[in-house]
C-alpha positions as CSV (number, residue, x, y, z in Angstrom):
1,X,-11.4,19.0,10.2
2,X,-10.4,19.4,6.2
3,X,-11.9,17.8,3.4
4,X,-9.1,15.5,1.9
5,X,-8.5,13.0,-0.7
6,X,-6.0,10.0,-0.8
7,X,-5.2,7.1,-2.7
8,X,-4.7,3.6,-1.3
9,X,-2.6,1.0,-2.5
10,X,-2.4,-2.3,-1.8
11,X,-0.2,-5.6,-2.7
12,X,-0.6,-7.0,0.5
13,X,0.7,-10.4,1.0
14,X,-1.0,-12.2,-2.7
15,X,0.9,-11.9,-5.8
16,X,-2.1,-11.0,-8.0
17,X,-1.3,-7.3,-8.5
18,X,-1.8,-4.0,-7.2
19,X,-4.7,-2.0,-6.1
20,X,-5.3,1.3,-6.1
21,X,-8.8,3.2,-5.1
22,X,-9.3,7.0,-4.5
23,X,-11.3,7.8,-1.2
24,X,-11.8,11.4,0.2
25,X,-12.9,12.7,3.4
26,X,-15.8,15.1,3.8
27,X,-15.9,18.4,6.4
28,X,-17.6,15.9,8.9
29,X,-15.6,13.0,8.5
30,X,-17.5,10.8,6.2
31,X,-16.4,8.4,3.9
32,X,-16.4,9.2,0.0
33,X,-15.5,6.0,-2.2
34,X,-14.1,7.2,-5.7
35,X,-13.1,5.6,-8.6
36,X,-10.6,2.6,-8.3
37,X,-8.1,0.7,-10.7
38,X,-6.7,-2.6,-10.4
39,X,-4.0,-4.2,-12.5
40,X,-2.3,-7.9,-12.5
41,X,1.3,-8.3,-12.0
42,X,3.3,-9.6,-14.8
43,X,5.1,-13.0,-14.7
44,X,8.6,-11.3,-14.7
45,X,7.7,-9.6,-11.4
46,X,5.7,-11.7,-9.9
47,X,8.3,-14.3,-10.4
48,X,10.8,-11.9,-8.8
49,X,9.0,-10.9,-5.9
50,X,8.6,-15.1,-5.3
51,X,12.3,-15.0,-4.9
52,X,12.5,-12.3,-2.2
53,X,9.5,-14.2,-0.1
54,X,11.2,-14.5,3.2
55,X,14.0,-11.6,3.1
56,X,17.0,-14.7,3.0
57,X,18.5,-13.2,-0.6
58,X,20.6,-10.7,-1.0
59,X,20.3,-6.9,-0.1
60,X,20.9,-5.8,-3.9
61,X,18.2,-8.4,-4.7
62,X,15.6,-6.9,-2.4
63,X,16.4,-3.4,-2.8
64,X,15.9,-4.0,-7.1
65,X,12.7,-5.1,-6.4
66,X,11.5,-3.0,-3.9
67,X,12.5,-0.6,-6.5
68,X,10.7,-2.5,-9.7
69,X,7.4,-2.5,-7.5
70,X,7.5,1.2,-6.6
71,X,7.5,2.2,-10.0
72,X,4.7,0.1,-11.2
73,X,2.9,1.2,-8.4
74,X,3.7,5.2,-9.3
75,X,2.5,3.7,-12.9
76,X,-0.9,2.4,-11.6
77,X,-0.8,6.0,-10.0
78,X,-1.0,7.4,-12.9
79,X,-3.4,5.3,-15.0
80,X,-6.1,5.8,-12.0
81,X,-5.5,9.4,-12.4
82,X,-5.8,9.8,-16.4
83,X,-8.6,6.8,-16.6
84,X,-10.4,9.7,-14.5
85,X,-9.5,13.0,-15.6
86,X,-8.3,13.9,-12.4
87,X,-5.1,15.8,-11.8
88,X,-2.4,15.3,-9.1
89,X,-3.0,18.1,-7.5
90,X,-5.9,17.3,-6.5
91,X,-4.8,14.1,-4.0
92,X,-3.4,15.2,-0.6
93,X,-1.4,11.7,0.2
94,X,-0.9,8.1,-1.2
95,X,-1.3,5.6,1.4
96,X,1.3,3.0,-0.1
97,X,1.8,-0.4,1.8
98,X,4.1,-2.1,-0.5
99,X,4.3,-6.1,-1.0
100,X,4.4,-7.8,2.6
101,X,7.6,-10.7,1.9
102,X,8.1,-11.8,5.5
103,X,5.8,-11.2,8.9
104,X,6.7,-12.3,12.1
105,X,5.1,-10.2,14.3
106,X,6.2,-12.9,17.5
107,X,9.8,-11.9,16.5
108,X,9.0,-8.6,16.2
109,X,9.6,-8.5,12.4
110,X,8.0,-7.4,9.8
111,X,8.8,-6.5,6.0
112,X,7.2,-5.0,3.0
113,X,9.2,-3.8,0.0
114,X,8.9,-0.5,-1.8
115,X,10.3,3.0,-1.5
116,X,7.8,5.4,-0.6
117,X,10.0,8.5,-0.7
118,X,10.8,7.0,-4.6
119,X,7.5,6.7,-5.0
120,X,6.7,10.5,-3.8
121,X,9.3,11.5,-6.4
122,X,7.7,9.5,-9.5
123,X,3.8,11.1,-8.7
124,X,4.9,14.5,-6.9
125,X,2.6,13.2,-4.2
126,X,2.8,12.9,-0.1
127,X,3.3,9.3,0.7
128,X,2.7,7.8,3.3
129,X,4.2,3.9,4.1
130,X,5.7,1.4,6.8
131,X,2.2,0.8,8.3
132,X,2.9,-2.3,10.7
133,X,6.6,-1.7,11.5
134,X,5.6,0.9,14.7
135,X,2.8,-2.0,15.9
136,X,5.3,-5.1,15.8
137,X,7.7,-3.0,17.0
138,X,6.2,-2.9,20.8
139,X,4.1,-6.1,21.0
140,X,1.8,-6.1,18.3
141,X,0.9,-8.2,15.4
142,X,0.4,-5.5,13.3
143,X,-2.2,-6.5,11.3
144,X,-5.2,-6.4,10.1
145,X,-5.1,-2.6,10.3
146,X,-8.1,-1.9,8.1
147,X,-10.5,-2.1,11.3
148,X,-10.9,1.7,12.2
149,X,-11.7,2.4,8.3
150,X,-14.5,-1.0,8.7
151,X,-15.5,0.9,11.5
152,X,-16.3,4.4,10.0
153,X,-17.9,2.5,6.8
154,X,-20.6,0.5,9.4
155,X,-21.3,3.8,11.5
156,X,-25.2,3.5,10.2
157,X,-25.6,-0.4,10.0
158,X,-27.1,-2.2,12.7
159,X,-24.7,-3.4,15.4
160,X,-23.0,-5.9,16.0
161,X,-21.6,-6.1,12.8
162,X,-18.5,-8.1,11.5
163,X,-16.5,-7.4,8.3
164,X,-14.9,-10.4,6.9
165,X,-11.7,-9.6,4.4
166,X,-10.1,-12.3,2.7
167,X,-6.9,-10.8,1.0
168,X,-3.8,-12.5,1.3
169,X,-4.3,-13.7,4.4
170,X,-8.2,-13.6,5.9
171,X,-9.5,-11.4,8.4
172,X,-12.0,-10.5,10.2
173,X,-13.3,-7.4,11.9
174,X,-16.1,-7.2,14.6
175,X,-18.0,-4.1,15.7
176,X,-19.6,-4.0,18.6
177,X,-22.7,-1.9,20.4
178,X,-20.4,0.6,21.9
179,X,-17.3,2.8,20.1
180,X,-15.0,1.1,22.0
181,X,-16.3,-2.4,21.1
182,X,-13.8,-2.7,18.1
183,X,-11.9,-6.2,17.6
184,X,-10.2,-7.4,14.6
185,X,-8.1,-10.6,13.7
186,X,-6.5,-12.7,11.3
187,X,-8.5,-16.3,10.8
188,X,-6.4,-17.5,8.4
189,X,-5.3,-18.4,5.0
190,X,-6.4,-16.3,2.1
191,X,-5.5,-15.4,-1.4
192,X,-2.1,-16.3,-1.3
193,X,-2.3,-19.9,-0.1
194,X,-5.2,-20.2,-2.9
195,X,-2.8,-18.8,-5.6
196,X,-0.4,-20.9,-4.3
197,X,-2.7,-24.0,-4.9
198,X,-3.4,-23.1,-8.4
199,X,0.1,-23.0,-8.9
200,X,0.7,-26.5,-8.1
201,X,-2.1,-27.7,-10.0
202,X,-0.9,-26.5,-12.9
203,X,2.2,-28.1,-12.6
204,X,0.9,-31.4,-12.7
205,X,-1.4,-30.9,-15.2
């Protein structure tokens, strides 16, 4: 096993910005949580990812997005790795999931925007993307996907133990006795409905 480092970034299915978050691996395996970065989206694209939600505009809509996103993202990329004085060299991959704008894992569809091979241009970095597409694509619902990593973070806590995650949408993880004993699920609205609330609000304020 190699000692690695990646970065993770996440959209997910909110509009409140991107994350980003070094994490490495040690020779055995373990976890190491690094130094992390998060910055808001602006109105001009959040407003433009709004009018992609669903995939129903047009291809040359989608694709200028997809493309606006990537670069902020390679520009949060950067900012994590100058805040920290830590060179490019030093990552081994970018796990990059881009902004989730439809999911319908019973159709077997699912859709999140941004170019990670533009993306591996802009930092000179491995990227790795597409996370749920393979999972939908024969059954699945293709999320949440963070379980194994929940998992590895709970190896010394007392089992059972449940992770709750409340991104965009909410979900839970739940660990049981034995290695095996791993189940994880969505339970339901999350960020995005609440930003969606706040929205309204304000226009009838």
């Amino acid at each position: 096993m190699k000692a690695r480092t990646a970065i993770g970034l996440m959209s997910g299915t909110s509009l409140d910005g991107i994350d980003a978050a070094i994490l490495g691996r040690d020779l055995k395996g373990c976890v190491i949580p690094g130094p992390c970065h998060a910055v808001p989206y602006d109105d001009e694209l959040k407003s433009a990812v709004r009018k992609i939600l669903g995939g129903s505009v047009s291809t040359s809509e989608i694709d200028s997005v997809a493309s606006q996103m990537t670069e902020r993202h390679a520009k949060v990329v950067y900012e994590l790795l100058d805040e920290n004085n830590i060179d490019s060299s030093a990552i081994d991959v970018i796990g990059f999931h881009g902004h989730t704008i439809m999911h319908k894992p019973d159709l077997r569809k699912t859709w999140q925007v941004g170019d990670g091979a533009l993306l591996a241009r802009l930092t000179g970095i491995d990227v790795v993307d597409d996370f749920r597409s393979a999972d939908v694509a024969v059954g699945g619902q293709g999320a949440p996907f963070a379980p194994v990593y929940h998992q590895v973070l709970a190896a010394d806590l007392k089992r059972p133990t449940a992770v709750l995650n409340i991104g965009g949408v909410a979900n839970v993880t739940w660990i049981g006795d034995y290695e095996e004993e791993l189940w994880a699920f969505d339970t339901g609205p999350g960020n995005a409905m609440i930003d969606d609330w706040v929205k309204i609000g304000r226009a009838h304020v």
